[in-house]
C-alpha positions in Angstrom: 24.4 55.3 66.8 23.4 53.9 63.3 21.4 56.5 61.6 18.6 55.8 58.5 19.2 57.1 55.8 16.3 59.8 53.9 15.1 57.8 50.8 13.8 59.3 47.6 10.7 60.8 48.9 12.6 63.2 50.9 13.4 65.4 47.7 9.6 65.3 46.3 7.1 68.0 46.2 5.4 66.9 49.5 1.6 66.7 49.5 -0.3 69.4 51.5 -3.6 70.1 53.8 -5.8 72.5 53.3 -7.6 73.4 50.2 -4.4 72.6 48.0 -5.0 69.1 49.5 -8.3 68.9 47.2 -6.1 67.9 44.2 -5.4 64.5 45.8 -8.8 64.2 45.8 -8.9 60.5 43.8 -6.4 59.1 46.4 -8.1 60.4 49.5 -11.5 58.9 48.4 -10.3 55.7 48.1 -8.4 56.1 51.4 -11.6 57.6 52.8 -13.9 54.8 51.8 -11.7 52.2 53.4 -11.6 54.1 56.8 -15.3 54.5 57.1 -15.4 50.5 56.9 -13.0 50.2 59.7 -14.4 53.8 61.2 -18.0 52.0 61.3 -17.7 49.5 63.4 -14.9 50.6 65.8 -16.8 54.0 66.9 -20.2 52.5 67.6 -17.9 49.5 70.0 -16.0 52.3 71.6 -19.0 54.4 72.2 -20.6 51.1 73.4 -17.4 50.1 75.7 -17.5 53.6 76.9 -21.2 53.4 78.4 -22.7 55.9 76.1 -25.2 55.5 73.1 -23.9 54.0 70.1 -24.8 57.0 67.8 -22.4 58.7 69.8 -19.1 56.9 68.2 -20.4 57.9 65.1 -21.2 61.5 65.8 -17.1 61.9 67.3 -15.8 60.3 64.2 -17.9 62.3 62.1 -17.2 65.7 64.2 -13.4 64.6 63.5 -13.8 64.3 60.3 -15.2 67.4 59.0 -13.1 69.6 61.0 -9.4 68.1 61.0 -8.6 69.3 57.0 -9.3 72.5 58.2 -7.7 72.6 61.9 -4.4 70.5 60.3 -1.5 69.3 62.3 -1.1 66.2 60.8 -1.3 64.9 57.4 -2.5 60.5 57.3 -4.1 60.7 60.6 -7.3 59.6 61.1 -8.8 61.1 64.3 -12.2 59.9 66.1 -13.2 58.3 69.2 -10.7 56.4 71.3 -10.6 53.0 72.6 -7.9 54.1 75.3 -9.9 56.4 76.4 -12.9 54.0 77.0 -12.3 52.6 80.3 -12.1 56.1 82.0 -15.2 58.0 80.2 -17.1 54.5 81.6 -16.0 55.4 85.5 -16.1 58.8 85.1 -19.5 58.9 83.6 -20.6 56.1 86.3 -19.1 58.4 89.6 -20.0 61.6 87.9 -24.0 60.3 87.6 -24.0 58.7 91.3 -23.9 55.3 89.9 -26.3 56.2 86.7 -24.6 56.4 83.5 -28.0 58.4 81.9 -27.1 61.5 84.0 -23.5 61.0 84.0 -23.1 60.9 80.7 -24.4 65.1 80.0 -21.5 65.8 82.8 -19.0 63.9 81.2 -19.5 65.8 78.1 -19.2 69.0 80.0 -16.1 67.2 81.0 -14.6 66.6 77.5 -15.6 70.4 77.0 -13.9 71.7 79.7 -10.7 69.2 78.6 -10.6 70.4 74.8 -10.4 74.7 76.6 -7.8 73.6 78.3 -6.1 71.4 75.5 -6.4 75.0 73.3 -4.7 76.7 76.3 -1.6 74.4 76.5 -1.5 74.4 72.7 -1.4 78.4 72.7 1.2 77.9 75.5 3.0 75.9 73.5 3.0 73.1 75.8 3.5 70.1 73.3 7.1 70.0 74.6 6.4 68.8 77.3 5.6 65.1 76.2 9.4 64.7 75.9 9.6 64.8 79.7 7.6 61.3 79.7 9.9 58.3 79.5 9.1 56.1 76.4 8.8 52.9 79.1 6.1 54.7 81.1 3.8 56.0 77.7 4.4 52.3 76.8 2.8 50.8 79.9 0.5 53.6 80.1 -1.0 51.9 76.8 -0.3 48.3 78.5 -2.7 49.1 81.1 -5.1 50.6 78.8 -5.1 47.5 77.1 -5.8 45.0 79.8 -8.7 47.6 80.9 -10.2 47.7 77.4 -9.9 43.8 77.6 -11.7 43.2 81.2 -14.2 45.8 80.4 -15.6 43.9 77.5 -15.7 40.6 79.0 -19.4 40.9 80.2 -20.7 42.3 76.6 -18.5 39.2 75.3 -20.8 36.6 76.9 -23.9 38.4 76.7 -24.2 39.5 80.7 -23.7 43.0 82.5 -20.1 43.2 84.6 -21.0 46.1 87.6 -17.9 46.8 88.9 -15.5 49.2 87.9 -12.0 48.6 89.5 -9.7 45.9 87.1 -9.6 43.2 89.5 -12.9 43.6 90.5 -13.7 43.3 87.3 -12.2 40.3 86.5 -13.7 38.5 89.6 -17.2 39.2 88.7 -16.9 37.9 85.2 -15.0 35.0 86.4 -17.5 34.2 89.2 -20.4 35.1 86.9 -20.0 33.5 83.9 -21.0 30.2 84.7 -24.4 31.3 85.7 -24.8 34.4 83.6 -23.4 33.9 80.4 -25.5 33.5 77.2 -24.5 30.6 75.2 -25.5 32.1 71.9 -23.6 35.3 72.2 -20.9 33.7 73.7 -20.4 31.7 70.6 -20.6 34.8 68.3 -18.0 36.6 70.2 -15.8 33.5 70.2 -15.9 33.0 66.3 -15.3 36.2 65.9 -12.4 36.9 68.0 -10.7 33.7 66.3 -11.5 35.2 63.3 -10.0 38.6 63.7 -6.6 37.1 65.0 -6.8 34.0 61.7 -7.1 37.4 59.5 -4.0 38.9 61.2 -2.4 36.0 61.1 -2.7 35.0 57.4 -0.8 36.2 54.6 -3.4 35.9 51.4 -3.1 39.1 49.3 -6.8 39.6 48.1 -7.6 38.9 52.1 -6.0 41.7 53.1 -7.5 44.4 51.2 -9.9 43.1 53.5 -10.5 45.3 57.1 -10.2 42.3 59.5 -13.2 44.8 61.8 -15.7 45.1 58.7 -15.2 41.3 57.8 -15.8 40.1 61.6 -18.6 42.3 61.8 -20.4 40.9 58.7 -20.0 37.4 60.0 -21.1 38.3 63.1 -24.2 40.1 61.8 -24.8 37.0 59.5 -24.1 34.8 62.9 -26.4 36.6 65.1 -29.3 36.2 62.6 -28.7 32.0 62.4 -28.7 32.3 65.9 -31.5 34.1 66.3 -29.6 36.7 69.2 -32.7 39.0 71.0 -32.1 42.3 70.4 -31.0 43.4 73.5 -27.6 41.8 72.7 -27.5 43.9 69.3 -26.6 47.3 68.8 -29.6 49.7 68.5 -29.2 53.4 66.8 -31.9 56.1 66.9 -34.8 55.9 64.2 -33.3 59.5 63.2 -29.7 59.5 64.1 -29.3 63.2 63.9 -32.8 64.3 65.4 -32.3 65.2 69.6 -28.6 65.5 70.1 -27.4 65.2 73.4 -25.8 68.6 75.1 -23.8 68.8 78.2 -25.1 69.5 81.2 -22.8 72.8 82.3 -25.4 74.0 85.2 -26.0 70.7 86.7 -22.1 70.1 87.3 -21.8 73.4 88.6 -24.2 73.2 90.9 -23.5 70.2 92.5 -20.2 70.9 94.5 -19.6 67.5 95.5 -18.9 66.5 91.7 -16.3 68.8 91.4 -13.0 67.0 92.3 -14.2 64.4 90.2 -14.3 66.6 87.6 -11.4 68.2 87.7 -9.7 65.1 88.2 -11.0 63.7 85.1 -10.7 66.5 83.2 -6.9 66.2 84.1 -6.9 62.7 83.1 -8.4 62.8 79.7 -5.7 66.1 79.5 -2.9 64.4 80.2 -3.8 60.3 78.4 -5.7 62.4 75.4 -2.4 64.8 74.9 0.5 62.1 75.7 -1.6 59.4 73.4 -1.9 61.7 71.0 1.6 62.6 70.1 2.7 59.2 70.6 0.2 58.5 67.7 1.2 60.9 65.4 4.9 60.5 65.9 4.0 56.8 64.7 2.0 58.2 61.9 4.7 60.2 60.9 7.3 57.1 60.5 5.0 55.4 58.1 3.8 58.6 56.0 5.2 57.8 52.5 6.3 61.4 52.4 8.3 61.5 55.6 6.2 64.8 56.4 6.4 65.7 60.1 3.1 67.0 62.0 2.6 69.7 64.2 2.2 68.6 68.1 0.8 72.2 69.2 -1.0 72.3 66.1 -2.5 68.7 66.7 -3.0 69.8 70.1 -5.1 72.6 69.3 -6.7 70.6 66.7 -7.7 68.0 68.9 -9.2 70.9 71.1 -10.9 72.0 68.9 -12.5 68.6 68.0 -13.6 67.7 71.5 -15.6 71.2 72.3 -17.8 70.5 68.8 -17.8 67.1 69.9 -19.2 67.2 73.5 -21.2 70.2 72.7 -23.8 67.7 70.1 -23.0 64.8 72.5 -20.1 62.7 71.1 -17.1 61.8 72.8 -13.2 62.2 72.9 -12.0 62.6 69.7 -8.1 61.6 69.5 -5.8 60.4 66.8 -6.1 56.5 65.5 -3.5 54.5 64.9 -5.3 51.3 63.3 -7.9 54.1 61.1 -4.4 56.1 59.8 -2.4 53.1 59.1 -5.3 51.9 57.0 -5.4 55.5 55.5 -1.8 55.7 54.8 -1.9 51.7 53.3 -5.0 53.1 51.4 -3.2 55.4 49.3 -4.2 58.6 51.2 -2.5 61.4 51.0 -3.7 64.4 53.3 -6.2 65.0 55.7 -9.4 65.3 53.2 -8.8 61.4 53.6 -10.4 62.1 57.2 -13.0 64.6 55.8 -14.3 61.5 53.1 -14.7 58.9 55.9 -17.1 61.6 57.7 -19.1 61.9 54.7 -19.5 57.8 54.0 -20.3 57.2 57.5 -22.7 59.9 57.4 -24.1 58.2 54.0 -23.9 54.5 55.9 -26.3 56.0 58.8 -28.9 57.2 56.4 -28.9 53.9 53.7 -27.5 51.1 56.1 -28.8 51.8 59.3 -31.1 48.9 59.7 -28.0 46.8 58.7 -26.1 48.4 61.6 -29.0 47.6 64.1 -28.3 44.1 63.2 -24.6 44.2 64.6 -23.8 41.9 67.6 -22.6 43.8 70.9 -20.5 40.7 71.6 -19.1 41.1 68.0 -17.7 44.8 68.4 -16.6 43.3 72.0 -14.7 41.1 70.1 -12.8 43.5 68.3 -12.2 45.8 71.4 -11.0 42.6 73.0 -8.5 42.3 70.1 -7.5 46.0 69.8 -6.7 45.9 73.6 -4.9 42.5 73.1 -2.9 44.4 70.8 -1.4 46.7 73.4 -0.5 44.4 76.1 0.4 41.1 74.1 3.8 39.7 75.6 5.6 41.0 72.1 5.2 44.5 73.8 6.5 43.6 77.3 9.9 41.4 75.4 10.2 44.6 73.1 11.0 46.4 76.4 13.2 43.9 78.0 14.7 43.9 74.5 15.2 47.9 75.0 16.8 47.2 78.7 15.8 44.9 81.2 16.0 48.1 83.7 13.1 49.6 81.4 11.0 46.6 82.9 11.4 48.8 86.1 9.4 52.2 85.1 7.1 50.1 82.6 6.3 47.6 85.2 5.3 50.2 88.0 3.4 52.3 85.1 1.1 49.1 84.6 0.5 48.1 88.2 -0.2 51.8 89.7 -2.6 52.0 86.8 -4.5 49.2 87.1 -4.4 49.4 91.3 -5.6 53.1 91.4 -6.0 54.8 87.6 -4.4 55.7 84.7 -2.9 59.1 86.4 -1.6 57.5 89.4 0.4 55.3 87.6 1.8 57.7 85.3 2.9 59.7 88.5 4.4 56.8 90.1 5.9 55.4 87.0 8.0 58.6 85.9 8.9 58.2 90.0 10.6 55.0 89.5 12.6 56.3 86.5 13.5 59.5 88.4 14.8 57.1 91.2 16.5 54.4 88.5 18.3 57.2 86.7 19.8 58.5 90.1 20.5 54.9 91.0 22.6 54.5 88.1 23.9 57.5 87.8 25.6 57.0 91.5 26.8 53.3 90.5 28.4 54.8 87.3 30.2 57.3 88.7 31.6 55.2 91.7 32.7 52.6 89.5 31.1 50.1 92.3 29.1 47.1 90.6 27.6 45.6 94.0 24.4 47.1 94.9 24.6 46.8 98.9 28.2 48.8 99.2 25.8 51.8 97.2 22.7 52.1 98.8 24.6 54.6 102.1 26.2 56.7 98.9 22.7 56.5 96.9 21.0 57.5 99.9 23.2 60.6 100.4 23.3 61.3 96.7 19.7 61.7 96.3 19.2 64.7 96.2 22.1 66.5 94.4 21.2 63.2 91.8 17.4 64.5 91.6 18.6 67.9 90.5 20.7 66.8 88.3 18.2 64.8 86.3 16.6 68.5 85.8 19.4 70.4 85.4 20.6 71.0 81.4 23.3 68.6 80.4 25.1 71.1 77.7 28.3 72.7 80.1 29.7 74.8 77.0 29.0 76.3 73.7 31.5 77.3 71.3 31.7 78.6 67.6 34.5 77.9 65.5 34.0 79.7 62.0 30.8 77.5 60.9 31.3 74.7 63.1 29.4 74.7 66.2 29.9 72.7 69.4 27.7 71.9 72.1 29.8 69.9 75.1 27.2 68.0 77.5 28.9 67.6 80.9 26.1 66.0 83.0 23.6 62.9 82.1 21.5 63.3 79.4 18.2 62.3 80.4 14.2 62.6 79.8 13.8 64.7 82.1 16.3 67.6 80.8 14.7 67.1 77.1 13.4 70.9 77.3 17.1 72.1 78.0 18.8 70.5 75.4 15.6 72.0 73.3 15.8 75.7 74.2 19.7 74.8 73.4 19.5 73.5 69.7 16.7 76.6 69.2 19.7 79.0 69.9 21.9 77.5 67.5 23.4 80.2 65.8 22.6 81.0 62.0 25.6 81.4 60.9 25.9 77.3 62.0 26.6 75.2 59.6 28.0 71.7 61.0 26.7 70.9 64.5 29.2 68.3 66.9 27.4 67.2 69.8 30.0 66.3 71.9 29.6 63.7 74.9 32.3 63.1 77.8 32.4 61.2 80.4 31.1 63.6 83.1 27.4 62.4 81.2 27.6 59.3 83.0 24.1 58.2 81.6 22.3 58.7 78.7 18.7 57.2 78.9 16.9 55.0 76.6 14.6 58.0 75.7 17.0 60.5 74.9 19.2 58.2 72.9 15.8 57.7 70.7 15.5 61.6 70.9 19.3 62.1 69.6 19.3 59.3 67.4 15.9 60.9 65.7 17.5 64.4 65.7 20.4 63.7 63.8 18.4 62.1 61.2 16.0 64.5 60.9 18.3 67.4 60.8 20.8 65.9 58.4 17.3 64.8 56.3 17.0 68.6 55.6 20.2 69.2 54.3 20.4 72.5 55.9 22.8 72.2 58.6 25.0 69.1 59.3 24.4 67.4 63.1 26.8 64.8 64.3 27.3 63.2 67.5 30.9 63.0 68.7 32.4 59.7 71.2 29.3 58.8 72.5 30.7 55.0 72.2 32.8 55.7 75.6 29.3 55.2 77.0 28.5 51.3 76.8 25.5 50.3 76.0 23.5 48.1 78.4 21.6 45.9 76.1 22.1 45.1 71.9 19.2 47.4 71.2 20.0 50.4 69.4 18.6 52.7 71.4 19.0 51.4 74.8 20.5 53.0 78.2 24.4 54.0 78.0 26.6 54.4 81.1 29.8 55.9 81.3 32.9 53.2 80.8 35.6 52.4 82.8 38.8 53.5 80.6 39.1 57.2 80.2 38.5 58.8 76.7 40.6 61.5 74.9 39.6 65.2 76.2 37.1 67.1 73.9 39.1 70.1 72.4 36.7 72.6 70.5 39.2 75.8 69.9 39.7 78.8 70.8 38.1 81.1 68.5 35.1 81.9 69.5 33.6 80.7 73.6 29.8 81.5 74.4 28.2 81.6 78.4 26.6 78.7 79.5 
């Protein structure tokens, strides 16, 4: 596999969190500002699509902001409220409060308390590892599905009517049978201008535009629409008179008591576990590829920060807090450096609620609707679904089954039943590979009988013998190389000896398969490692595995022509 090379920044004094991050101080500012104008308007519309109060966005960003320089992790990430997250705080605050979102809401944020213990647990546990078990098709239709939920959800706020139900389809049926009846001309137009608007801004390529954020320009027209239009105040967004007088606390007790709200509760706390955790590190894994610096966050660290985070959060009423991607890009493209970038955006929105709050009142609901409608358009859009038939059109399987189990029963169903799919793929094509047989309906007796021995060996680690030859180590995979095994090869590369100092990775044919996932994983190890200049990593005849599709990355099966045997030496043999 092609590997990138490590530019220039590699070799430069790295900036750094904490309080030696003050001295980037005139960067992060800058940085800071321009977050709080995107920050603004997207935390008062998730808060909004989540069925809390508006201040609440606000206090989660804030929250996230004052204490991530000090928790670390990261470095450009911006955390705050999440728009994935959105659709499930709505239905578990609606079934938590038996249908009223005003009770609801003080269990959910005993909820979100009860999720950010248990994120600190797994961090202490070290449990960040465990995200490499989830295949990179299923985390991507994971966010699919979040997507299209964010997008249905804001349909009724969109043209200025109230959508009741809860389920996707359902969803989409009332808005679609009560929009011709129900939907408010006015606001409907305001939404509609601005929703072209954000995708013309996207779209166009003017320099001075850019500098720009598309969210704080659409909100400014919207605000300036709303007033020509005359919208009645019940379709604009309405803060406290004093924002930070009567905080909301959650309602420990009350959930407690009330034993029949306790599967829910543990079934969302699992939830927002599980999408907060795997969301996250997918988001600062992206971070990290655009951080100028090439610096490489902490996943138990972020985990624990984000912990952290949600406990001061639900504790003075605000909401998950979780890593941005739009809020860090515009960080990163705003020149920030370090995490005080995140502690500066606190502080302006903190500024905007006590000099511009009047100004915010005057914000459009179908407005912010707008830009959730556009945020979620971004993660479903058809570019995403040919970027994974692009990968391998057999990643259309997992990702597919991800999207519809999610939006059938919820988000953790269809995580479950996704990773299923690619547990039952991999063993498919595992079987075909190694009996050389093409036609599907002369396997399905063999995959039948192969099942199970193929299940275990999707677990089982891949690396079949170690050996040390002076300074040149060797690690010989004998069985497929798959998401599911990513801990073994893990615990493998930690025991690398010290003495190490050229690492051959060897693959034979007895891999049969090596999955989309963990060619990513490999293909990002080598570079990585090699990027430090410490100890030398290559990956030796992995091309007598063909790849499947012209993507980089994608899924390699075993060929048909036998390859040269791999011969390590004698010197020096270590157990497997």
């Amino acid at each position: 596999m092609d590997q990138p090379t490590a530019s220039a920044t590699d070799k430069i004094e790295k900036p750094k969190n904490g309080w030696n991050g003050l001295q980037h101080w005139r960067h992060d500012v800058v940085a800071g500002l321009l977050v709080s104008l995107v920050s603004l308007p997207l935390s008062i519309g998730i808060a909004v699509a989540s069925g809390a109060p508006p201040i609440t966005g606000l206090i989660s960003a804030i929250i996230a902001g004052l204490l991530m320089p000090f928790l670390g992790g990261s470095y450009v990430t911006i955390s705050g409220p999440a728009a994935g997250l959105a659709p499930i705080l709505l239905a578990a605050m609606v079934t938590l409060g038996h249908g009223s979102r005003e009770h609801g809401y003080h269990f959910l944020l005993a909820v979100i308390c009860f999720a950010g213990v248990i994120q600190i647990v797994l961090s202490l546990l070290k449990a960040a590892r465990f995200s490499s078990l989830f295949p990179a098709a299923v985390v991507e239709g994971m966010l699919v599905a979040i997507g299209m939920l964010i997008i249905a959800k804001q349909l009724g706020a969109f043209m200025g009517f109230q959508v009741h139900a809860h389920e996707f389809h359902e969803i989409l049926y009332e808005a679609c049978t009560q929009a011709p009846s129900h939907a408010v001309g006015s606001v409907f137009a305001v939404g509609l201008f601005c929703l072209s608007l954000i995708f013309l801004l996207r779209s166009i390529k003017i320099r001075w535009l850019q500098m720009i954020p598309p969210p704080l320009l659409v909100v400014v027209v919207g605000v300036i629409l709303g007033q020509i239009l005359q919208l009645d105040a019940k379709y604009l967004i309405k803060l406290p008179d004093n924002p930070f007088h009567g905080f909301s606390f959650p309602d420990f007790s009350g959930l407690i008591a009330d034993r029949s709200l306790w599967w829910t509760a543990i079934t969302v706390v699992i939830t927002l576990t599980l999408i907060d955790g795997i969301e996250s590190l997918a988001t600062i894994m992206a971070v990290d590829k655009l951080d100028p610096f090439h610096r490489k966050s902490d996943p138990n660290r972020t985990l624990l920060a984000m912990g952290i985070a949600n406990i001061c959060s639900s504790i003075v009423g605000g909401l998950t807090i979780i890593p941005g991607g739009v809020k860090s890009t515009v960080c990163i493209v705003g020149g920030g450096r370090t995490l005080w970038a995140n502690f500066y955006n606190a502080i302006f929105l903190i500024i905007f609620l006590f000099v511009a709050k009047d100004l915010i009142n005057l914000i459009p609901l179908s407005a912010l609707a707008a830009i959730l409608i556009y945020t979620g358009w971004k993660l479903c859009q058809p570019k995403v679904w040919r970027h994974i038939a692009h990968i391998g059109r057999e990643q259309l399987i997992p990702f597919t089954v991800t999207i519809a189990g999610s939006l059938a029963i919820d988000l953790l169903w269809g995580i479950g039943l996704g990773m299923l799919s690619k547990l039952l793929m991999n063993v498919a094509l595992a079987n075909i590979a190694a009996q050389r047989v093409p036609e599907w309906h002369k396997t399905i007796w063999q995959l039948l009988r192969a099942l199970p021995s193929g299940i275990k060996n999707q677990f089982r680690n891949p690396i079949v013998e170690r050996a040390l030859n002076d300074t040149d180590y060797h690690l010989i995979f004998g069985h497929p190389i798959v998401c599911f095994n990513t801990l073994a090869v893990s615990r493998e590369l930690a025991a690398i000896p010290p003495q190490a100092q050229h690492v051959f990775l060897h693959v034979t044919r007895n891999v049969l398969l090596i999955d989309h996932t963990s060619c990513e994983n490999l293909a990002q190890l080598v570079y990585e490692r090699n990027a430090l200049g410490t100890v030398r990593f290559e990956l030796v005849d992995i091309e007598q595995l063909q790849k499947k599709s012209h993507h980089n990355t994608g899924l390699r099966l075993v060929a048909k022509e036998p390859a040269k045997p791999v011969s390590v030496g004698p010197d020096k043999s270590l157990p497997g």
